[in-house]
N, C-alpha and C positions, 0 to 999 in steps of 0.2 A: 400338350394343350392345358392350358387354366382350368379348372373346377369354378363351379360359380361361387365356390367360398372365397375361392381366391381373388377373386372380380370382389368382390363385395368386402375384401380388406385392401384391396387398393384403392376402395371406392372411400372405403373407412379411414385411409392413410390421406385420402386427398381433403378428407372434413378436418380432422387431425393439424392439417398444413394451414388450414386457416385460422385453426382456433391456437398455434402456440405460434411465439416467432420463430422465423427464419432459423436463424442459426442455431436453436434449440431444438428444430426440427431437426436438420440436417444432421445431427450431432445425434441424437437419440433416438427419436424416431424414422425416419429413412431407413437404417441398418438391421429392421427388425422384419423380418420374413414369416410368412405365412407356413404353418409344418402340418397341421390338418384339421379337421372337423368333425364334431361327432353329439349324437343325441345325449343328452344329460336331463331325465328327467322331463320336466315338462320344458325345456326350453334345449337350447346350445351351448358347447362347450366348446370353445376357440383353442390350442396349441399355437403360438408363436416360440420362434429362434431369436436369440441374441447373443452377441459376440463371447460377452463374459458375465461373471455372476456379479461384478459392480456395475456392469451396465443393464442387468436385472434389476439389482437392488436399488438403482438411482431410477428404474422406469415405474417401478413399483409405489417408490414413493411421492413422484414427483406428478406423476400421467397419468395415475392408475383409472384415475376418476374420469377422465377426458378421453381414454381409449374407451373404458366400457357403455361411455355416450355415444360414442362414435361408432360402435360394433353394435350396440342396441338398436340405433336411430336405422344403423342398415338392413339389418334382420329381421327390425320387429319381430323380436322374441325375446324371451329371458334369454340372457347372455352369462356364460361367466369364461374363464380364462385363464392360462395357466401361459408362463413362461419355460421354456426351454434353453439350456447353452448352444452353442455350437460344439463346445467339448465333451454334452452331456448325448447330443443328438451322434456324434462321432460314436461312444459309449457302446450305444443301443445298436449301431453297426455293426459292429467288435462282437455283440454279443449274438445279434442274428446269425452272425458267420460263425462264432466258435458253436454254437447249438448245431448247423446243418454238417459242420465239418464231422461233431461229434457221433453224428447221426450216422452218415457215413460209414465214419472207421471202423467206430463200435457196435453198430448196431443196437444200441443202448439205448431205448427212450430214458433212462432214470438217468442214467449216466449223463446224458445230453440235460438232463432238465438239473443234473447236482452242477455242469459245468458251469449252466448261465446263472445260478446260484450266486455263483462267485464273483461275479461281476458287480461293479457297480449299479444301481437303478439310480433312472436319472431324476436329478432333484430339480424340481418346479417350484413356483408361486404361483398360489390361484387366486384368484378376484372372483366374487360371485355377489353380485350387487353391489352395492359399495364398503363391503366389510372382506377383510383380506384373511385368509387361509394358507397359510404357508407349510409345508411338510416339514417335520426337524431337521436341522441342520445340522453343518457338525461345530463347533465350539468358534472354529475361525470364523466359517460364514455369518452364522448370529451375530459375534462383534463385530467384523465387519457393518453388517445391517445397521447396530444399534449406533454404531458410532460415525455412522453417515460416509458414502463413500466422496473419496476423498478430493473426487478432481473438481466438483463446481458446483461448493455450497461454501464459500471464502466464510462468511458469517460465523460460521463451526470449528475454525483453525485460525491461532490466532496469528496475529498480524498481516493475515491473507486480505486481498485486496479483490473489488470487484474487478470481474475481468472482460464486461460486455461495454462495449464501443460507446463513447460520449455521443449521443447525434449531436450534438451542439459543434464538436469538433469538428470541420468540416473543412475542404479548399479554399471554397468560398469564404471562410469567413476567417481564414490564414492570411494576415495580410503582408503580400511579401515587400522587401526593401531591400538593399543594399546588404542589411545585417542578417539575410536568412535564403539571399535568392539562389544561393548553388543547393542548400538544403530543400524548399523547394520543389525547385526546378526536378533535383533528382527523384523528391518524394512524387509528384507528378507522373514519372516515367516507370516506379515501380508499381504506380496502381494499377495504370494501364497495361503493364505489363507483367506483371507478380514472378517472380524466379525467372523470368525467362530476358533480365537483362545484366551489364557486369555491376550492378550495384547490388547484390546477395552476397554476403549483410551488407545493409546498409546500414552504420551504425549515423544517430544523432546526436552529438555530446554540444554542450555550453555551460555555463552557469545556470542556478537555479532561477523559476519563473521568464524563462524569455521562449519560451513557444515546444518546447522539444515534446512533451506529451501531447500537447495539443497537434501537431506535428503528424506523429504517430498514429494518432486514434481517426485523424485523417485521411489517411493512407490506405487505413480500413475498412473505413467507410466508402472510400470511393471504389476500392474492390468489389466490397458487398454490392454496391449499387449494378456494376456493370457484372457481375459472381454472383448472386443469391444463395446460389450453392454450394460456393468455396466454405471452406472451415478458417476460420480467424480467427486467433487466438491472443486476447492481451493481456497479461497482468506484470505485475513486478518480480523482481529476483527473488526479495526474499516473500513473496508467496509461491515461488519456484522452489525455494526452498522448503517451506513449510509443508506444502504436498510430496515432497522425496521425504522427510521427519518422515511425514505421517506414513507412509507407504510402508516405508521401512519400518516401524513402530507395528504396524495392522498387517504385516505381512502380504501385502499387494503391490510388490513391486512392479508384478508382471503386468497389470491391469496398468500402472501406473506408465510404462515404458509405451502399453500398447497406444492407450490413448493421444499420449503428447505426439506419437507418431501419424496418427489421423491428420493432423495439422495443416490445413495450406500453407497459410501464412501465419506464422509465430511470431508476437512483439512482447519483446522485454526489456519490462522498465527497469533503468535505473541498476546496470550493470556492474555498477562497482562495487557495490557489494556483496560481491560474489569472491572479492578478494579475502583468504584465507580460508575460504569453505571448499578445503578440499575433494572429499566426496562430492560434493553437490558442482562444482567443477568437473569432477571426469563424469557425471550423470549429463552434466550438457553439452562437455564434450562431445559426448556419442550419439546424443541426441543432434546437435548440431552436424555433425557429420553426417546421420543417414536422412536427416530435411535438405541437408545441401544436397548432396547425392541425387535425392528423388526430386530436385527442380522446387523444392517448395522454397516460398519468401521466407528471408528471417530478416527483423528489423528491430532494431537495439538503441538504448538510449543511454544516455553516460553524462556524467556532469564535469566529466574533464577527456581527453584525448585518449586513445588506447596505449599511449603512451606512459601517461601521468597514470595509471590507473597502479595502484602495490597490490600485491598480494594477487594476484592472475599468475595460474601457470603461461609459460613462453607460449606452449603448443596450443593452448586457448585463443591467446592475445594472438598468434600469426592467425590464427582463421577468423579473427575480427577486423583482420585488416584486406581480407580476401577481395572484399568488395569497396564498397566507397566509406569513408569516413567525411563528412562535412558538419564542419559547427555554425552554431548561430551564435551570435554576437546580437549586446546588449542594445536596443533599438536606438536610433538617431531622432532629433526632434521632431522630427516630419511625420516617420512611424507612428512616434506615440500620441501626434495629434490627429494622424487617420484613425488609430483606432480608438481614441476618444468621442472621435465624431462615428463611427461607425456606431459603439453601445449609443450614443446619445439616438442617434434615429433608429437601433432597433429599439430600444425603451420608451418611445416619446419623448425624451424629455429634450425641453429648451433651451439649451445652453450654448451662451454666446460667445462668440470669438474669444473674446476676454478671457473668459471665461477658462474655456479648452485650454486654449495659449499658457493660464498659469499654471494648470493641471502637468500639462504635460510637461513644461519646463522644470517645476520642482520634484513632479515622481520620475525619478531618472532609474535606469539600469538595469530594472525589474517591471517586467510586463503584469506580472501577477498581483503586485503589490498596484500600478497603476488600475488595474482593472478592480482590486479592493479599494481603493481609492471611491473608483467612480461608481464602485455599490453601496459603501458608503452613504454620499452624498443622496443618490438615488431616494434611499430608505431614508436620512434624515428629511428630504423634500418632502415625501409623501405623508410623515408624523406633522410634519412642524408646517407645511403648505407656508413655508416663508419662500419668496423671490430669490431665486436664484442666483444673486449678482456676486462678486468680486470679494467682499466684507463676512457674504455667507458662506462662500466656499472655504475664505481664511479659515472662518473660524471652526467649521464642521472637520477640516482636514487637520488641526493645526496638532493631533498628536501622532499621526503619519509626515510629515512634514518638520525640516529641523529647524529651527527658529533663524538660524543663520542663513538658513536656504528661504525663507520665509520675507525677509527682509528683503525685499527686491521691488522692480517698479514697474506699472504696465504702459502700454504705450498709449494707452487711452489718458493717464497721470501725465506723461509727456508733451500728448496733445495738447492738454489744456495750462500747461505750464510754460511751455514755450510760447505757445498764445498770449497769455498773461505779459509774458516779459514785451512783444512787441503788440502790445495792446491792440487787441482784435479778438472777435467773436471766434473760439475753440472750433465750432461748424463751418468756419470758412475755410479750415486747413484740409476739411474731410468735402468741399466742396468742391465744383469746377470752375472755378474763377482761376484764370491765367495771368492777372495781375500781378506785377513782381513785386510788391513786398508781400502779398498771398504765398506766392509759388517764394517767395525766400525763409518763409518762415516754417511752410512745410514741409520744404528741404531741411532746415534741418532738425525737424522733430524727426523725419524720417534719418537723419544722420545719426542720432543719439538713440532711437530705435535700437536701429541696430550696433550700436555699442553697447548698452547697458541692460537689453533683453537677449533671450534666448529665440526669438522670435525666428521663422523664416524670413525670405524676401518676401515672401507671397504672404504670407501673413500679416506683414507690414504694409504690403499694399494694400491688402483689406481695410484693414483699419484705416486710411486716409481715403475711404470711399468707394476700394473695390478697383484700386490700379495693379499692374501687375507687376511684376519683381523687377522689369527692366526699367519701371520710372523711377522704383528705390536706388536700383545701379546708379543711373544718372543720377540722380540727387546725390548719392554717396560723393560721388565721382565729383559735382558741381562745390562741393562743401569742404573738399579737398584743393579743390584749384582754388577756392578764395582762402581758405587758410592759409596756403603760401606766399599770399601776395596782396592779403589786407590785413596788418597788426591789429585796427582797430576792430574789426570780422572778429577777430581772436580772439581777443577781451571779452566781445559777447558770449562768444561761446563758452567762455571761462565762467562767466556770469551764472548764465543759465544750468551749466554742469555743475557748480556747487548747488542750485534751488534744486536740480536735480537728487543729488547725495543727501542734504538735507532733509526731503523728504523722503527718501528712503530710510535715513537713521530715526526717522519718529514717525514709521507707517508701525 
């Protein structure tokens, strides 16, 4: 049965859970067990267990402040508090038993008291109000202490990366397409079901900037959401590496092995650099084997195939292929005008067809560069509160943008130029007048539309009033049948495609 100290640190563990997050919880606090209670003066004196003496030293410095609130607030009393290992508390075992064995055999109280002598006493950290008291330690543990342990303070080791989940990365705001939907679809199937489907690894490789972190930190997120209390772990290879250095360096291998092993789900970025780092290879070799093993998810990201990847041992690279490998390819025009209009309406901002349509047709290949694109613009809008049309985008964009790729036409230029040529108001082609020299003229702006943009069909209808892609077909299609069979049809069109060219070579 519980003791009521022990009610009253589950009670302290439950304040504890509100006041840090989730996974910092589960990770640090959860694992810390109640060992006993006792009077100190004019207040209380708490004992707690934990696993190891880096997961002391990382509670010491990180919580210290927010347990002895938490233990004060329940007691009402002066509080203070001391950590225990579980290696130290095993110790104190070892020593009970060899004292009564001694007692025993020898019948020796001196004998029995020289035995336990010998033993280790086990080493604590105490907190007693907010100023810390630690017993000496011995040369390793001190460094250890002063040089921060090593698994999740990226900041202290260099090139180490944070490793807590983007909330901004999200399913929802993953917008899938043609160029990402088996990645996806499969990223989908491991949240909902973490290790317990055949995509463990599930590696994601592409080129740079086209979704694969964002992907990833994804995948995570929707665990945690339906898991609160799974262990998710994301960072990069080489802070994978940087925490093995250091282990290795500070002599905490073991702390270092035990921890990654807690792991639900493991995501590691950007795996190819792991080629020719041969230790740091068989450390995730083995690590990778006893997560697969235990059902836990691992999910991996790569900016070429596990293939293409040099410098990977064979025995590595076959257990990257255990599970699914799928790439994302560079988005299609469609994508990067959904997700132009998607930042446009979480940001507020105004921007019109026109608009989007050149955005996304000149930032080609790279999702990250489009989305610096449209932060860009964003922040110059908000400085400069100039109108957002066609002329300002040029210009704000024009050293992301190649002057060659620059040089191009919009269909709103088209509108009003093929208008011109068969003298009529540009608003009657975006109009519903069924009139045939109306509907011939916007046949064929819709014709050269699409020849001379990047435009969808559906974006072409837009622009002539908000028709759909099957009136562009037909007009295509109508523009085609008179080109075969009126010369003179021809000539015009000839006409107008140079006024065409020409303003593109002096836009």
């Amino acid at each position: 049965m519980a003791t009521p100290s022990e009610f009253l640190w589950q009670r302290s563990k439950e304040k504890l859970a509100k006041d840090i997050p989730t996974q910092q919880f589960q990770t640090w606090i959860h694992p810390v067990d109640f060992v006993s209670s006792s009077a100190a003066g004019n207040g209380i004196h708490v004992t707690l267990s934990v696993p190891s003496e880096f997961h002391r030293d990382w509670i010491d410095r990180e919580f210290s402040d927010l347990l002895l609130d938490a233990l004060s607030s329940e007691l009402n009393e002066h509080v203070s508090f001391s950590f225990i290992t579980r290696a130290d508390v095993a110790d104190e075992v070892e020593v009970v038993s060899a004292q009564a064995s001694s007692a025993r055999h020898q019948a020796s109280e001196k004998v029995g008291s020289e035995s336990s002598t010998k033993n280790p006493a086990p080493r604590r950290t105490n907190r007693q109000g907010h100023s810390s008291a630690s017993a000496p330690r011995s040369n390793k543990s001190q460094a250890g202490k002063d040089a921060t342990p090593f698994a999740f303070r990226p900041e202290t080791i260099p090139g180490a990366l944070p490793r807590t989940l983007n909330p901004r990365y999200t399913l929802d705001t993953f917008i899938e397409a043609d160029c990402n939907r088996l990645a996806r679809s499969a990223g989908v199937a491991v949240a909902k079901r973490p290790g317990a489907t055949s995509f463990n690894p599930f590696l994601i490789y592409g080129k740079v900037g086209l979704g694969k972190t964002h992907l990833a930190h994804a995948i995570g997120n929707e665990i945690l959401a339906h898991q609160p209390r799974a262990q998710v772990l994301y960072l990069t290879s080489e802070a994978f590496t940087n925490y093995f250095v250091y282990a290795i360096q500070n002599n905490t291998l073991g702390e270092f092995t035990h921890a990654f092993r807690q792991i639900d789900v493991l995501i590691v970025d950007d795996i190819q650099f792991f080629g020719g780092k041969e230790k740091t290879q068989e450390q995730f070799f083995h690590l990778f084997n006893e997560l697969h093993q235990g059902g836990k998810q691992i999910i991996l990201c790569a900016d070429r195939s596990p293939a293409e990847i040099a410098g990977i041992e064979e025995r590595l690279l076959s257990r990257f292929r255990w599970g699914l490998s799928a790439d994302v390819q560079p988005p299609d025009l469609e994508t990067r005008t959904a997700i132009l209009r998607r930042h446009a309406l979480e940001s507020g901002l105004d921007l019109s067809g026109e608009v989007i349509d050149y955005i996304a047709y000149n930032v080609k290949d790279n999702i990250r560069l489009l989305e610096g694109a449209f932060n860009k613009l964003l922040a110059m809008q908000q400085v400069t509160r100039r109108v957002i049309d066609l002329n300002f985008v040029q210009e704000a964009l024009q050293d992301l943008i190649d002057n060659r790729t620059r040089k191009s036409i919009s269909a709103s230029q088209i509108r009003d130029i093929v208008a011109e040529y068969f003298t009529m108001d540009p608003d009657l082609l975006i109009g519903k007048s069924r009139k045939r020299p109306i509907v011939d003229a916007r046949q064929v702006a819709m014709h050269f539309c699409k020849q001379m943009t990047q435009h969808s069909l559906e974006a072409i209808g837009r622009r002539f009033g908000g028709r759909d892609h099957s009136t562009v077909i037909h007009a295509c299609k109508a523009i085609q049948a008179r080109i075969d069979t009126e010369p003179r049809f021809v000539e015009d069109l000839g006409r107008i495609e140079q006024l065409l060219k020409n303003r593109v070579l002096h836009s």
